[in-house]
PAGUDREN-133138 format. One line per field, with one value per residue: residue number from 0; x, y, z of N, C-alpha, C in turn; chain. Coordinates in steps of 0.05 Angstrom, whole numbers, always signed. Layout:
// PAGUDREN-133138
nr = (NUM/...)
n.xx = (X/...)
n.yy = (Y/...)
n.zz = (Z/...)
ca.xx = (X/...)
ca.yy = (Y/...)
ca.zz = (Z/...)
c.xx = (X/...)
c.yy = (Y/...)
c.zz = (Z/...)
kette = (A/...)
This chain:
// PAGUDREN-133138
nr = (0/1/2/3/4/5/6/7/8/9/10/11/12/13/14/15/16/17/18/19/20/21/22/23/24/25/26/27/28/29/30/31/32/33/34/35/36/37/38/39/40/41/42/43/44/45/46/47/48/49/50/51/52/53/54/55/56/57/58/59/60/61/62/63/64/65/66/67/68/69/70/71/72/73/74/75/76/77/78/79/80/81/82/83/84/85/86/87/88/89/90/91/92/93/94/95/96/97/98/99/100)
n.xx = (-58/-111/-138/-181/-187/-211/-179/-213/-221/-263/-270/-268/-215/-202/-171/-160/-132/-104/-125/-91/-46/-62/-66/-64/+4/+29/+62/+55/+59/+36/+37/+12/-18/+4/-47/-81/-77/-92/-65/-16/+23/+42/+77/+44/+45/+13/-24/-40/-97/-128/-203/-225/-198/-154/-88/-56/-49/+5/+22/+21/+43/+47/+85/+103/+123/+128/+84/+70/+48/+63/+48/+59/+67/+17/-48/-91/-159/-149/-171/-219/-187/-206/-196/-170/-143/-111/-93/-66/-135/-162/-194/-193/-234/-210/-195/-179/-182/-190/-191/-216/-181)
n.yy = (-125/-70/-15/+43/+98/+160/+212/+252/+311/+293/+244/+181/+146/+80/+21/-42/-102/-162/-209/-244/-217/-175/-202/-211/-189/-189/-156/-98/-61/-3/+44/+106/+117/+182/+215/+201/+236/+302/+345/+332/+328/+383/+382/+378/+370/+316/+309/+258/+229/+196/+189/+209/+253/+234/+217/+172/+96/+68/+23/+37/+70/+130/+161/+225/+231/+199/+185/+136/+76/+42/-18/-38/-102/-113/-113/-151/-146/-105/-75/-47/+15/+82/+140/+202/+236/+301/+363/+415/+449/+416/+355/+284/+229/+162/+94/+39/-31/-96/-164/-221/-256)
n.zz = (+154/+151/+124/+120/+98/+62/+55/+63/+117/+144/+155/+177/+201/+199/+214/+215/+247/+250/+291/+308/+309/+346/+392/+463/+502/+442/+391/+338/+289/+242/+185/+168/+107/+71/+54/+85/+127/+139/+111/+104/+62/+60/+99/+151/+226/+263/+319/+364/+403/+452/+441/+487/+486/+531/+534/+494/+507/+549/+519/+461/+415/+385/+317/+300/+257/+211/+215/+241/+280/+337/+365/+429/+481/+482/+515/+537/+511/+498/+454/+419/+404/+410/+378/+362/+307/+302/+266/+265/+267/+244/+260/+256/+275/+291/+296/+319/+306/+317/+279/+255/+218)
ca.xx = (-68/-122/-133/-194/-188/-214/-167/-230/-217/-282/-275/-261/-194/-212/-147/-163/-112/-109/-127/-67/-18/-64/-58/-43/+33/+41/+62/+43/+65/+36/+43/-18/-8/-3/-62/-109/-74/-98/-43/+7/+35/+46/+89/+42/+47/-6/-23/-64/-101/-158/-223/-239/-177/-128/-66/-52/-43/+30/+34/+9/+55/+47/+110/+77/+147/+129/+51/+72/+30/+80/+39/+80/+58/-8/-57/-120/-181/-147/-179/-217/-182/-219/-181/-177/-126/-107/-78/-77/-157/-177/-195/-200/-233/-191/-206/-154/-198/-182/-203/-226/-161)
ca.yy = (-100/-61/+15/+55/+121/+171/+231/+273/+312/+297/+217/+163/+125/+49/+11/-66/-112/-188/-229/-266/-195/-166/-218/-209/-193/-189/-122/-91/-35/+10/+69/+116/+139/+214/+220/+194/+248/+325/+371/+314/+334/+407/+377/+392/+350/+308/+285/+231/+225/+183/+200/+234/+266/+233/+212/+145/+73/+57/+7/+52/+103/+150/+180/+239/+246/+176/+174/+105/+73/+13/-21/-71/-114/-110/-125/-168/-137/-66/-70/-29/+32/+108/+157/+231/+251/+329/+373/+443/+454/+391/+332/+270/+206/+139/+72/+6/-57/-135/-178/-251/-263)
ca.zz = (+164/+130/+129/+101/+87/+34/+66/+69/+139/+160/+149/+195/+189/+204/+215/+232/+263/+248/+305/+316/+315/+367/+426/+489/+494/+423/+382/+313/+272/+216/+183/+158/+84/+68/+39/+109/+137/+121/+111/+115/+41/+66/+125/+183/+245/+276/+355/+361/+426/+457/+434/+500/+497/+544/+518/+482/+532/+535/+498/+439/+407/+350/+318/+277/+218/+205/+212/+242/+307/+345/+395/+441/+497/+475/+540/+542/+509/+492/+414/+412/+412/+394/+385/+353/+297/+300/+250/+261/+268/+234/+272/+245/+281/+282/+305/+313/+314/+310/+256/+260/+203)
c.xx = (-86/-131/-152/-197/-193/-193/-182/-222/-244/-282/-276/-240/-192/-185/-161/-134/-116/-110/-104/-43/-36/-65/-55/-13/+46/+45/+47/+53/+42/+30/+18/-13/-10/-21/-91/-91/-74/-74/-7/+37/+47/+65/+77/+47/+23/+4/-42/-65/-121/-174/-234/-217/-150/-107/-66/-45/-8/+36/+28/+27/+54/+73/+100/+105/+142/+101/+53/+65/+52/+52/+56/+70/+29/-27/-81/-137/-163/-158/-209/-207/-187/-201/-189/-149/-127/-86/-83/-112/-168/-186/-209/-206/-221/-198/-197/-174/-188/-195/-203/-197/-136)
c.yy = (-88/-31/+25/+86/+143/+199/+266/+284/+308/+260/+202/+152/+100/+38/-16/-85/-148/-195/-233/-228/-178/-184/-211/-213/-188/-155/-122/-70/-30/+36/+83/+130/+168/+225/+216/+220/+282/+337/+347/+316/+359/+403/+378/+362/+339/+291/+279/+228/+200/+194/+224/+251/+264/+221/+180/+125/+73/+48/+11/+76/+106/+159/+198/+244/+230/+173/+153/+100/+48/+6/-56/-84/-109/-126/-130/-146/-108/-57/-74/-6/+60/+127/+177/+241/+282/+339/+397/+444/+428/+369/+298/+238/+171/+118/+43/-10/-82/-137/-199/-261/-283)
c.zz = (+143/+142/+113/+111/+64/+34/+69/+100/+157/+169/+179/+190/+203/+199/+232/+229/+261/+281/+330/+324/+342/+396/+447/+490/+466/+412/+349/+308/+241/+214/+168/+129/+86/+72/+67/+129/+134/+135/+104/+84/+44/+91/+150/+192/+256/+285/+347/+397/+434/+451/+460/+508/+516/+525/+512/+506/+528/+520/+466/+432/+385/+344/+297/+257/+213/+195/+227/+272/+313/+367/+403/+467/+496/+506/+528/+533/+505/+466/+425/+411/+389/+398/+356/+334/+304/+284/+245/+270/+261/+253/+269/+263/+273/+306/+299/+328/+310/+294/+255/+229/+214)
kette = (A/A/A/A/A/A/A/A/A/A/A/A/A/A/A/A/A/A/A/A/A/A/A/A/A/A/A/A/A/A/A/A/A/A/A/A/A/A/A/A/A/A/A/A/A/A/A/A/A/A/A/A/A/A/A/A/A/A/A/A/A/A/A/A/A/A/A/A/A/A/A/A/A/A/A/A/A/A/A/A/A/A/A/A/A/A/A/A/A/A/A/A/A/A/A/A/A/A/A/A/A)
């Protein structure tokens, strides 16, 4: 798994996904350090949505005390997925891709 973040709130947080763990059917886990997350040292909470706002696919869940994304039964072609951190006012773009690994 690889993860770029500077924890600027203006950033991007780039999360790519080997290959082989995103599959069809297959799952994945990981968790987002502190630090890609603004406020996240102060305790706040952040939702994570779709980029245009609707709510995450099933097989995609956030748990915001964790930071941590599961995705399970992963379906055909779902990577790319855009989506929108939030934290209080902030809103930070995020983006789970595959990786030829």
């Amino acid at each position: 798994m690889s993860l770029k973040a500077s924890g600027h709130p203006s950033d991007l947080i780039a999360v790519s996904v080997p290959k082989a763990m995103a599959r069809p059917g297959s799952h994945f886990r990981f968790t987002l350090p502190a630090q890609a997350v603004p406020g996240a040292a102060q305790g706040a909470t952040a939702q994570v949505t779709l980029a245009d706002g609707r709510a995450l696919p099933s097989w995609l869940r956030f748990a915001p005390q964790s930071r941590a994304f599961t995705a399970t039964s992963v379906p055909a072609g779902a990577l790319p997925v855009q989506a929108v951190m939030t934290v209080g006012d902030v809103r930070v773009p995020l983006v789970i891709t595959e990786r030829n690994q």
